[in-house]
N, C-alpha and C positions, 0 to 999 in steps of 0.2 A: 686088693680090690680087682687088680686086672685079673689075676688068677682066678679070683671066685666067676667073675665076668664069664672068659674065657670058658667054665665049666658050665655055669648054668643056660650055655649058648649049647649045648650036645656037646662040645668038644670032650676030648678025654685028654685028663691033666695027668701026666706022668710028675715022678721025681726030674726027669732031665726038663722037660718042659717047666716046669717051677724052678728049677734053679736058674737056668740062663735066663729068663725072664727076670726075678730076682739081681742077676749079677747083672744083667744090661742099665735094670732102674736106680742099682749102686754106680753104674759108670755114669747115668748120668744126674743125679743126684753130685757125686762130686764133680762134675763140667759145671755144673751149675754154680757150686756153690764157691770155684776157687778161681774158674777159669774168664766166666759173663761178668763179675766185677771187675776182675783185672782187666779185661778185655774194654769195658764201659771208661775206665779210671786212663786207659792208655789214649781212648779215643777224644777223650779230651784235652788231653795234655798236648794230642796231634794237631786238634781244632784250635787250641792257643797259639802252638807252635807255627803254626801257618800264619794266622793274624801277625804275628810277631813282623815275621817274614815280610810279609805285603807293607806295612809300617814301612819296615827296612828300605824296602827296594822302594817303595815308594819316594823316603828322602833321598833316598841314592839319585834317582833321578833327577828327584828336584835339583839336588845340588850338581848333578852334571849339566843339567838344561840350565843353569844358570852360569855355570860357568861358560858353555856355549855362546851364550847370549852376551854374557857382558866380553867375550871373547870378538864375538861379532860385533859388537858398537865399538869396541876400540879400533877395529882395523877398517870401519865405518869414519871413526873420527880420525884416522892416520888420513884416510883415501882423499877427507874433506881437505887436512892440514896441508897435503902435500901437489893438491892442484894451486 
């Protein structure tokens, strides 16, 4: 279709012009059909991977803010005991 295009626009279609034209729509005909799925299928596993992540650190912290905390009320409850 691009070829005829091409032609009936005045251009003049050679063999070498048809062919690289041809082998560019084979290259990307196969980008298309092996590289944008796997590329879509990785992007998601990235987008989970991160969720995962923020979860993680999320509890991570919690559980160190807590241990800070109850960290600090004992040495709260020493400073009470020990006046």
């Amino acid at each position: 279709m691009a070829i005829l295009t091409y032609g009936l626009m005045g251009n003049d279609v050679t063999p070498d012009k048809a062919f690289f034209t041809v082998a560019i729509f084979n290259v990307m005909t196969e980008v298309m059909m092996y590289f944008v799925p796997n590329a879509a299928a990785c992007v998601g596993e990235l987008l989970s991977s991160i969720k995962r992540m923020e979860v993680s650190v999320t509890f991570y912290l919690s559980v160190q803010a807590k241990g800070m905390l109850d960290a600090l009320c004992n040495m709260m409850i020493n400073l009470r005991n020990s006046s």
